[in-house]
C-alpha positions as CSV (number, residue, x, y, z in Angstrom):
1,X,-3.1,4.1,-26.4
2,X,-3.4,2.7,-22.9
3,X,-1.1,-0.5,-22.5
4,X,-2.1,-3.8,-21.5
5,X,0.7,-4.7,-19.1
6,X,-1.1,-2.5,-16.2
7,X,-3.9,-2.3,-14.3
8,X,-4.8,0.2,-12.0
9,X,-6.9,-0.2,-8.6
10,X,-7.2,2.5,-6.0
11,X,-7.4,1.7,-2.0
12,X,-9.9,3.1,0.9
13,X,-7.1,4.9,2.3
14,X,-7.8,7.6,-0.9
15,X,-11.5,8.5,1.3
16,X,-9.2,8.8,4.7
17,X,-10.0,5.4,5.2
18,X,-6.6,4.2,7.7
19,X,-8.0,3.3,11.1
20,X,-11.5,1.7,11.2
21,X,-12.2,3.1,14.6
22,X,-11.7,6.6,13.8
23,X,-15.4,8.6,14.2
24,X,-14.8,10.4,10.8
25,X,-14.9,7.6,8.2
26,X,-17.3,8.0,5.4
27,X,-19.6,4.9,4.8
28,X,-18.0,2.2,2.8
29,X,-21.0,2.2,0.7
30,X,-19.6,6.2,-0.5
31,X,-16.0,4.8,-1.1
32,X,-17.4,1.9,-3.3
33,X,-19.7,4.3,-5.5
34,X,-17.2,6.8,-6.3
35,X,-14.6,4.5,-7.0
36,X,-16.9,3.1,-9.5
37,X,-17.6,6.5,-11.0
38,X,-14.4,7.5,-10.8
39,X,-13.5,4.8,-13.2
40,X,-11.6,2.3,-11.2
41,X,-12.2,-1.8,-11.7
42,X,-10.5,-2.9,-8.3
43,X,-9.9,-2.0,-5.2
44,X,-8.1,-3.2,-1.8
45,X,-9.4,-4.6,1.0
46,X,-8.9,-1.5,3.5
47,X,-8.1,-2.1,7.0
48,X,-9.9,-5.1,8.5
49,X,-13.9,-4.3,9.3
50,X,-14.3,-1.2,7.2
51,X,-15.7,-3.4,4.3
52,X,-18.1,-6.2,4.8
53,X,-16.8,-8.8,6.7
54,X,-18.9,-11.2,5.6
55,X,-17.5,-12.9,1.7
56,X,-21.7,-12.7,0.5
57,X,-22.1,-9.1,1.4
58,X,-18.9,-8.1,0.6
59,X,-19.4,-10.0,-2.9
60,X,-23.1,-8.3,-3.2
61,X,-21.9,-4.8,-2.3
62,X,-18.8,-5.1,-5.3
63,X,-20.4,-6.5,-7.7
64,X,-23.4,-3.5,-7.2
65,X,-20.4,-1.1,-8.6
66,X,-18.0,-4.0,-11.0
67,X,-15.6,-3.7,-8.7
68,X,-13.1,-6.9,-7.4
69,X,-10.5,-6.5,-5.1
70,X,-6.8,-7.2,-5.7
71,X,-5.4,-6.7,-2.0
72,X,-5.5,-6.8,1.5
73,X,-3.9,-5.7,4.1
74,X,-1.6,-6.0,7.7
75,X,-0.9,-2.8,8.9
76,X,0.1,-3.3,12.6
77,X,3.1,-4.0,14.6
78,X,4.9,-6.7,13.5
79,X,7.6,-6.8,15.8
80,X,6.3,-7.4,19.2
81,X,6.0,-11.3,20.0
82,X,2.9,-9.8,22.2
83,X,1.1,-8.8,19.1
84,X,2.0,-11.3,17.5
85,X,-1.2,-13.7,18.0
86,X,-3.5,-10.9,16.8
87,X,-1.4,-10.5,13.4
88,X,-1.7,-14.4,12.8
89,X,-5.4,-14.0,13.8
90,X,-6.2,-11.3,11.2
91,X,-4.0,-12.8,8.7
92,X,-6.2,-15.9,8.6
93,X,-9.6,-13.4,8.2
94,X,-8.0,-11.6,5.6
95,X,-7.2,-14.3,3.5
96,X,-10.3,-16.3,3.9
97,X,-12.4,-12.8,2.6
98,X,-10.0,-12.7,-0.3
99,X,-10.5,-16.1,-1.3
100,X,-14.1,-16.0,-0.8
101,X,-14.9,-12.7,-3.2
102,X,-14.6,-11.4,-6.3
103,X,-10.8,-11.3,-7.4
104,X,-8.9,-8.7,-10.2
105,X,-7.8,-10.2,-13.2
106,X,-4.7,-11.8,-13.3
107,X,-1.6,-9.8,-15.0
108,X,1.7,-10.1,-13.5
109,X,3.6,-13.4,-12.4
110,X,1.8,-13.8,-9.2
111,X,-2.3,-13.3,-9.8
112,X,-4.3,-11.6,-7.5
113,X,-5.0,-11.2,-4.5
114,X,-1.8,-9.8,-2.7
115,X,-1.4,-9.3,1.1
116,X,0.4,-6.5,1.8
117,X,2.5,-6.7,5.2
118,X,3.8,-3.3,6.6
119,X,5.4,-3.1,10.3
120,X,3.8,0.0,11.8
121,X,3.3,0.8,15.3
122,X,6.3,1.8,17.1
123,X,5.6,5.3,18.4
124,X,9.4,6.2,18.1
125,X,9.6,5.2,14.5
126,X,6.5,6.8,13.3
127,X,7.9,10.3,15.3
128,X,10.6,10.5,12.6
129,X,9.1,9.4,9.5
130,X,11.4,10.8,6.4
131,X,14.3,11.1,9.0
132,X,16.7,8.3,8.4
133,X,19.4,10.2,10.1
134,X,17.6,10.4,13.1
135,X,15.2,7.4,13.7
136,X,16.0,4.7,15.9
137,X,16.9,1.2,14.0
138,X,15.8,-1.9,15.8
139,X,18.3,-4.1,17.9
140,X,19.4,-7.5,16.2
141,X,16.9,-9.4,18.0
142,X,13.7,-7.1,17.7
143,X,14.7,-7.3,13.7
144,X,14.9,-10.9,13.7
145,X,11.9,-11.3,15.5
146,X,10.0,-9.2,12.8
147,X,11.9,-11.1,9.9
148,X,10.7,-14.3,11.4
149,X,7.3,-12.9,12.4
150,X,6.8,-11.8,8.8
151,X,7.8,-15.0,7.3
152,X,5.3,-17.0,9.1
153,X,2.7,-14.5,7.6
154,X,3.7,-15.0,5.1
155,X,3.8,-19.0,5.0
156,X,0.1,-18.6,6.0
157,X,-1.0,-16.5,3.3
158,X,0.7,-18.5,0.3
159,X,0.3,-22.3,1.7
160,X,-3.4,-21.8,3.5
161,X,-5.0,-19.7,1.2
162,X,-3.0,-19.2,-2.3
163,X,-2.7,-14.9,-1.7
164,X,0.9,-13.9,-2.9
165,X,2.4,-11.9,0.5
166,X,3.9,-9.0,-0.4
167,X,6.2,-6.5,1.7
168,X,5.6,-3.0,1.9
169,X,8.0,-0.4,3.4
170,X,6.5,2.1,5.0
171,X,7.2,5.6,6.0
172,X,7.5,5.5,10.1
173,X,7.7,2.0,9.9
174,X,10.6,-0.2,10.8
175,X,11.4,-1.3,7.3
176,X,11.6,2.3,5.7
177,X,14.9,3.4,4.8
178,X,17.7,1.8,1.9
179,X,19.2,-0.4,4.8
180,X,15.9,-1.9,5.9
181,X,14.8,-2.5,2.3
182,X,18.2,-4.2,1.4
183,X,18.1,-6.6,4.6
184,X,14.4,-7.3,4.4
185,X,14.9,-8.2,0.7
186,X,18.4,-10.2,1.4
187,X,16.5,-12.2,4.5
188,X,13.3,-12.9,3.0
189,X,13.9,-15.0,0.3
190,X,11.7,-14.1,-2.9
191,X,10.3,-17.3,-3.2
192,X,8.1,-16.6,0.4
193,X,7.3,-13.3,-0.4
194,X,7.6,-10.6,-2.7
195,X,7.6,-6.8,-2.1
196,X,5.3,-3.9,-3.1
197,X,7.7,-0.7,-3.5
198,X,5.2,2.5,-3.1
199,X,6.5,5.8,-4.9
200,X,5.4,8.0,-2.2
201,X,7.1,6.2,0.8
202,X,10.2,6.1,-1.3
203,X,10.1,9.6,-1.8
204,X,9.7,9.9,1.8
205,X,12.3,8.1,2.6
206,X,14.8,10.2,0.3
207,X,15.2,6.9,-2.1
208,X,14.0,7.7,-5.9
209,X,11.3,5.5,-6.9
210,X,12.4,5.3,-10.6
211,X,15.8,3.8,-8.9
212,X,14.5,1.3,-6.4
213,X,11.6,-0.3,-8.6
214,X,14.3,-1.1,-10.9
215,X,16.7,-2.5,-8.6
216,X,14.1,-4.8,-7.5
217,X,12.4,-5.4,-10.6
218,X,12.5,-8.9,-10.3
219,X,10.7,-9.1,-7.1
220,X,8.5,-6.6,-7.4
221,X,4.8,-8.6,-7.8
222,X,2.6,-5.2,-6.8
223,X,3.1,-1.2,-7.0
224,X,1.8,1.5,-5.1
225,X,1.7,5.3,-6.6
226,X,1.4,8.2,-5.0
227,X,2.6,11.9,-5.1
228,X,4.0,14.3,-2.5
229,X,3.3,17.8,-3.3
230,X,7.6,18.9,-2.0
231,X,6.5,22.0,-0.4
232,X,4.4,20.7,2.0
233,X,6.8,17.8,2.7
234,X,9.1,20.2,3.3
235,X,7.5,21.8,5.9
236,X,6.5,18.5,7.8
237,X,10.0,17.2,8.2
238,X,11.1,20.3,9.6
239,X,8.6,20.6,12.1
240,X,9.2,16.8,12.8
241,X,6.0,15.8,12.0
242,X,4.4,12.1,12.2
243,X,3.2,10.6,9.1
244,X,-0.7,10.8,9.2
245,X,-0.7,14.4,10.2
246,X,1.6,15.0,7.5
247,X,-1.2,13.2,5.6
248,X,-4.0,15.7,7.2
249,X,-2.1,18.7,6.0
250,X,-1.6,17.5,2.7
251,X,1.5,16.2,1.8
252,X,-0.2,13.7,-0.8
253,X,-1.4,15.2,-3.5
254,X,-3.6,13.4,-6.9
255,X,-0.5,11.8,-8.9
256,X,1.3,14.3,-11.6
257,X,0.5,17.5,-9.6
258,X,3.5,16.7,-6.8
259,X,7.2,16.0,-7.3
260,X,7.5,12.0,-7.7
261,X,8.8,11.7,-11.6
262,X,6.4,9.5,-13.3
263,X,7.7,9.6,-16.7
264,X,10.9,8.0,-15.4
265,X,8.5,5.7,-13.3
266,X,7.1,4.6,-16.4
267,X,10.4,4.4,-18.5
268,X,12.0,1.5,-16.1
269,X,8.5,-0.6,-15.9
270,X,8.6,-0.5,-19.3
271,X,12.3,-1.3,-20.1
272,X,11.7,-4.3,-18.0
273,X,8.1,-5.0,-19.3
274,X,6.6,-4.9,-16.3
275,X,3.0,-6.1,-15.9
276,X,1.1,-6.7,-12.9
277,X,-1.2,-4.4,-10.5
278,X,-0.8,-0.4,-9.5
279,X,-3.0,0.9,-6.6
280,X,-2.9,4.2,-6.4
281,X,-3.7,6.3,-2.8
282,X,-3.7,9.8,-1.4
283,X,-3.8,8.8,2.3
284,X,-6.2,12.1,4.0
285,X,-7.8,13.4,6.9
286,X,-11.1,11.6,6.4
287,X,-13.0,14.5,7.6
288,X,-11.5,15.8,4.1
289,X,-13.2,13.3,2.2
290,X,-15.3,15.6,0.1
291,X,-12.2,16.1,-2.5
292,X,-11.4,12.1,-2.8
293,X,-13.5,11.7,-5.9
294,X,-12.3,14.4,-7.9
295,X,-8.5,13.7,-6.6
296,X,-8.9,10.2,-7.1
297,X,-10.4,10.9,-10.6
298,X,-7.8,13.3,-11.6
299,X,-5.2,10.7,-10.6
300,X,-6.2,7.8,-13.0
301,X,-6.8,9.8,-15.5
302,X,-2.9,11.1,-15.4
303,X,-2.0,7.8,-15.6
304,X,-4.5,6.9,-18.6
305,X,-2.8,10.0,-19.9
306,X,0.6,8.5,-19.6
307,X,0.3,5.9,-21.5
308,X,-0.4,3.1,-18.1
């Protein structure tokens, strides 16, 4: 019988959906459908101008398939004081489209919607992706500046517009590794944001998801899932490869057909009694987007299997 403490959403990112300017993008009107027929209730946001940016239209084109959204998200660099304006700038849009549309139902101890904030855009970080031996750590003050730069996001989101901020590590980002997820968790107090812990980008990081969602249980508001098919991860980290081409040759894979243990996964949410949202993705080559609704299909119904 499927429990009641989960719910489970999917994300654009599933279609190939990462970069809004890339030529390749199916229509968002194709990612909405098949999420809908694949079964799914929810869905995130997507990068920034994908979706409607209009609330009405937006509202209009979800309700046309019962989906609500539970997320959105930053996906930028949040470390340059440069960039910083722009981050600010989109976290005010993404909010207001949040609080304008239709919202997921509430579960866990923060409701719906989340903003998920992930640091990505240093070139040197996103070259060694999986590598913690080899990728460059920031300085002192380039991490404070992103610890402060975060924070102030994250003030915005929860005091302006009521969506829970939530951090995201990311593979190739500057908050990837055990050490970045232990500082970023000791700096940012829990009461300004919470974190999102995404078994794929643990993996990546050669951290076990079953052993990092439990040590930070309590301040884990959102989940991702994905899978990583070893083989192919293999091969990318030896050739040094960056993180979305990794993604273009496959080294996501639907959930239970790759190497991420999701029966331990599910022991420690339940031990803890867990509830709250999980978004699954398989982050593609969009010019692959043929095999999203059968992959994204396959994927919730593994976890309808296992008992989420």
């Amino acid at each position: 019988m499927r429990s009641t403490m989960y719910a489970i959403a999917n994300a654009p990112c599933s279609w190939g959906v990462d970069d809004p300017k890339n030529p390749y993008l199916p229509p968002f009107e194709k990612v909405l459908l098949e999420a809908g027929q694949a079964g799914y209730s929810s869905l995130e946001l997507g990068p920034w101008g994908f979706l409607p940016k209009d609330p009405a239209t937006l509202s209009r084109a979800l309700d046309e398939h019962a989906l609500s959204l539970v997320a959105g998200t930053l996906f930028d660099d949040l470390v340059s004081e440069a960039n910083f304006p722009k981050m600010v700038e989109l976290t005010h849009k993404v909010c207001q489209s949040l609080r304008n549309t239709r919202i997921a139902k509430n579960l866990g101890k923060f409701a719906p919607p989340y903003l998920v904030i992930i640091d990505f855009g240093n070139p040197d970080r996103a070259k060694y992706a999986g590598q913690p031996e080899k990728a460059p750590r920031l300085n002192e003050q380039d991490w404070q500046r992103l610890v402060n730069h975060i924070r102030e996001i994250s003030r915005i989101a929860m005091h302006e517009y009521q969506v829970r901020p939530v951090i995201h590590p990311h593979a190739g980002g500057c908050i990837e590794f055990g050490d970045e997820i232990e500082r970023i968790a000791e700096e940012i107090p829990y009461a300004e944001a919470g974190l999102c812990l995404d078994t794929g980008h643990l993996y990546y990081a050669s951290l076990s998801p079953e052993k990092w969602i439990e040590r930070y249980i309590d301040r884990l508001d959102y989940l991702h899932f994905k899978d990583v098919n070893k083989s192919v991860f293999q091969q990318v980290i030896a050739q040094q490869t960056d993180f979305f081409n990794a993604c273009a040759q496959g080294v996501m894979c639907p959930l239970g057909q790759g190497d991420i243990d999701y029966a331990a996964v599910k022991a420690v949410l339940d031990s803890y009694k867990w509830q709250g949202w999980i978004t699954i993705e398989q982050e593609r080559d969009p010019r692959n987007v043929a095999g999203s609704l059968a992959d994204v299909t396959a994927s919730l119904s593994y976890l309808k299997h296992m008992g989420f």
